[in-house]
N, C-alpha and C positions, 0 to 999 in steps of 0.2 A: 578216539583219536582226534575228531575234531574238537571235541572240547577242549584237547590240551594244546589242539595246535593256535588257538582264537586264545588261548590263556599266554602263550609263549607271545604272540603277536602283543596282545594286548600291556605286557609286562616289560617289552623290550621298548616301547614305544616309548615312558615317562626316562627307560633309564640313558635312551639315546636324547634325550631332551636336557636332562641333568648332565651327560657328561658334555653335550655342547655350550649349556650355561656355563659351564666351570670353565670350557675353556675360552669363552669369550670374557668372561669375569676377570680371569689369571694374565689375558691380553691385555685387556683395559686397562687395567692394574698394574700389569709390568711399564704401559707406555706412562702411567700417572708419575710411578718412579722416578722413569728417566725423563719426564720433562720436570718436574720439581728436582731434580739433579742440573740438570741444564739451566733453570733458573737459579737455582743455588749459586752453581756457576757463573752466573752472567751479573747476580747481587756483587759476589767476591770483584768480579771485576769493573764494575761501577767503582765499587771502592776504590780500585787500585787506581782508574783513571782520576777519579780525585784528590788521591793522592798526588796523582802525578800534576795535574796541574796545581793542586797546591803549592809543590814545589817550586813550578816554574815561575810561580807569582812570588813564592819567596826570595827568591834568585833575582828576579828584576827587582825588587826592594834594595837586597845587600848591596848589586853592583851600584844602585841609583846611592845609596849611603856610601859605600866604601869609595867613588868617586867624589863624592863634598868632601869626607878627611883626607883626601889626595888634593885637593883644593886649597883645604885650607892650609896644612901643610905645606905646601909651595909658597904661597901667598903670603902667609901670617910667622911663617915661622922662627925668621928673624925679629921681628917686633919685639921688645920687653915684655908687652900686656898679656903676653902667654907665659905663662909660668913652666918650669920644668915640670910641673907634676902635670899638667892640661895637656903637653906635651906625647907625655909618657903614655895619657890615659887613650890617646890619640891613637899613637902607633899601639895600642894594647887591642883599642876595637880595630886599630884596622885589620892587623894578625886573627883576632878572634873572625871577622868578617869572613877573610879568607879561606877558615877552617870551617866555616860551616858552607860556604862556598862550595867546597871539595866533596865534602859529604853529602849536600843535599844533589850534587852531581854525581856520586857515585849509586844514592839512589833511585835517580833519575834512570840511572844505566840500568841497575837491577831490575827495576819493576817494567822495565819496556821488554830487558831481554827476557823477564821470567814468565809474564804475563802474558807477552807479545801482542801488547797494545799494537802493531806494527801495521799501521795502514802506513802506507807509503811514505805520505806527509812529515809523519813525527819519527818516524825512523830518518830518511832526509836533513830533517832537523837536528837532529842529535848528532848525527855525522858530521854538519857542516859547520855546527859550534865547537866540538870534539879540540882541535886545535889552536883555537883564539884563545880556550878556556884555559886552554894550559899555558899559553904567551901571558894571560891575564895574569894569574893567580901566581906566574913563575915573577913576576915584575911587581904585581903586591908584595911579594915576600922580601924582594930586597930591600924594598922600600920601607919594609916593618921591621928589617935588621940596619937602618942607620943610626948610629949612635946620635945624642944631644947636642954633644960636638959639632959634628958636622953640621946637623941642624942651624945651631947658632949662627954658624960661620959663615951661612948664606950656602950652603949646597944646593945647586942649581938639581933639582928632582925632575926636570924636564928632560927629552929627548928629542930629537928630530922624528923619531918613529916610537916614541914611549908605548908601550902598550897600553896604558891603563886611557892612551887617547885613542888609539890607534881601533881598538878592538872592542870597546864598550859600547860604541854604536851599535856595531855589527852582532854584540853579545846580546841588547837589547832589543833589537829587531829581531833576532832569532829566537828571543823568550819568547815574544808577541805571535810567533808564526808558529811556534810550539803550542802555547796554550791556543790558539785557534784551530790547528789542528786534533790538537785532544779534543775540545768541546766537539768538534765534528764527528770525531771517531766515538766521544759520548752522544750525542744525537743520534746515531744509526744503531749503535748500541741500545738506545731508548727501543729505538722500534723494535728490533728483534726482542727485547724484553716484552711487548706490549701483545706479538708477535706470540711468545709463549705462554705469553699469560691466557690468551686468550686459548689458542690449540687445548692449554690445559684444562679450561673453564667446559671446552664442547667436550673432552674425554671425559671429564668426570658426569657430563650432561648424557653421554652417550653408554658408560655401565650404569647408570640408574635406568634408561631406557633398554638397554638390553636385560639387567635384571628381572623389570618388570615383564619384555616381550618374551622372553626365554625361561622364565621361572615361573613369575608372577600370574603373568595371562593362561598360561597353561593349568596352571592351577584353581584358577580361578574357574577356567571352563570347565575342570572335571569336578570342582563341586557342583556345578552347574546341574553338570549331568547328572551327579551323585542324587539331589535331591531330587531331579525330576525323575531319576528311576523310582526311588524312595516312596513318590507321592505315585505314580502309576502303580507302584508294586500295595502299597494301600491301598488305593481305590479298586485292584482285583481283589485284596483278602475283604474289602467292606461286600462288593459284590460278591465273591465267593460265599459268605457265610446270609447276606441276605436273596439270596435265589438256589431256584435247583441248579444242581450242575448238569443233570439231562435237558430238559426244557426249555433252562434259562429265565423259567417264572419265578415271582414272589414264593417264598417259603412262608415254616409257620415263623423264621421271627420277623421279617416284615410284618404279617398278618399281627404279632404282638405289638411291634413299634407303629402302626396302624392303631390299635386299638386303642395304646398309650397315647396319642394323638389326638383322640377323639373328643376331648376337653376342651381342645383349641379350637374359637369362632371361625369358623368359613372350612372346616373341614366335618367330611363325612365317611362313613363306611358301608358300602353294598358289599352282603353277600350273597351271589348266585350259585344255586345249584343245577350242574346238567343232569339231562333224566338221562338214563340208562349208560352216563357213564362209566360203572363197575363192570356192568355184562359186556361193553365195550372193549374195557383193558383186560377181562379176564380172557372175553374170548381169542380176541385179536392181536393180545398182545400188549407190554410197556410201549412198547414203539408205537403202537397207534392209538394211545390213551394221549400220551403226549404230544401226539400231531395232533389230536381235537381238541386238546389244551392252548396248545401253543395258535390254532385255528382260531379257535373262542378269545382268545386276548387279542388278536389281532385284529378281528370284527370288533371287538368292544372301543378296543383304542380307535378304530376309522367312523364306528360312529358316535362318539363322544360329540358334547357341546365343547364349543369355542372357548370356555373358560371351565371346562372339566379336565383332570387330566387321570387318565386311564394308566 
């Protein structure tokens, strides 16, 4: 009974070790996931805010160009020295302008509503250009539906409130307040990126440490043990087969590996014989043959020389 109860003990102990490696392993591992999930996430969204200021820089370009051919058209357009084809190609960019105008504003909208770039700032931003943009691009368009004619004729393109004066400011400081607002919401973005990177560098630091402390080191200690039983449990079978197992003294194959020894410089072999004792052990007994045995080696070894050894 007790052997099987030290055999249950002993058996349950590596398998309660294994199942807590695996589930700290399966932990580690599930948090590696979802933080390379969450950075995955947070790359896609770098992108997007790249996007999105790309855009907003492309937008301050268009409105800074589509206002010189609103310019020059005012200005030049009666003159001869412009041709009806210079004309034409005129109001072509500027309609072209417009349309991407539109577009690059509708993905503006998309990727803030889908993304939700939406720290305060840039959402702010997008609300408060929201309607200039449409006064802008609704006053481009008429502009890019004047016939040549009129052109010619001196068509005053000017307004008391014309939009494309009225609101290009205000369109342009609002790019500028947008793209600084993204780069902002991308600088905090950085850190939380830097923020993951790092959490993930200590989890993948912390299952190679838990592997080794929970798997590794346990294992490690029961080979430990494994040999040092291994080399105790030899050093009884080398003692077992060189001594009695009543006495405890040299047998006959010491007394052989002795005598096979005796070639080698600085060793020797005495043999003593005690008198009388067979009439000893026969009368008295094994037991008291080998107390005067075990007697006799003991005086022999206490009165040894200092460089004898008994």
């Amino acid at each position: 009974m007790v052997g099987d109860g030290t055999s249950q003990v002993g058996n349950g102990q590596p398998q309660s070790i294994q199942r807590l490696s695996w589930l700290a392993f399966l932990a580690v591992a599930g948090l590696i996931v979802l933080f390379a999930l969450l950075i995955n996430g947070g790359l896609s969204w770098q992108q997007t805010m790249l996007q999105a200021s790309g855009l907003s820089f492309e937008q301050r370009i268009l409105l800074e160009r589509s206002n010189e051919q609103w310019q020059l058209l005012m200005e030049s357009a009666h003159e001869p020295s412009l041709t009806d084809r210079v004309l034409l190609n005129i109001l072509k960019d500027l309609n072209t302008n417009r349309q991407q105008l539109v577009q690059n504003q509708q993905r503006l909208d998309t990727l803030v509503s889908h993304w939700r770039l939406a720290s305060a700032g840039i959402t702010t931003e997008m609300a408060r250009q929201r309607e200039p943009f449409q006064r802008y691009t609704r006053r481009m368009q008429e502009i890019g539906s004047i016939s040549l004619t009129r052109l010619r004729a001196g068509y005053n393109l000017w307004k008391p409130d014309d939009a494309l004066i009225v609101h290009e400011g205000a369109l342009l400081d609002g790019m500028t307040r947008l793209n600084v607002a993204i780069y902002q919401q991308s600088l905090q973005q950085n850190r939380i990126m830097y923020l993951l990177y790092a959490t993930l560098l200590l989890l993948v630091l912390l299952g190679v440490w838990l592997i080794w402390f929970l798997k590794l080191r346990p294992l490690s200690e029961q080979l430990d043990n494994y040999a040092r039983e291994l080399a105790r449990q030899n050093d009884v079978l080398i003692f077992r087969s060189t001594h009695d197992p009543l006495t405890r003294l040299p047998n006959r194959v010491m007394f052989n590996e002795a005598l096979a020894t005796l070639s080698q410089p600085g060793s020797g072999l005495f043999l003593l014989d005690l008198d009388r004792f067979k009439s000893i052990n026969d009368t008295f007994g094994h037991q008291a043959g080998d107390a005067a045995l075990i007697e006799f080696a003991r005086r022999l070894g206490r009165d040894c020389l200092a460089d004898e050894i008994a």
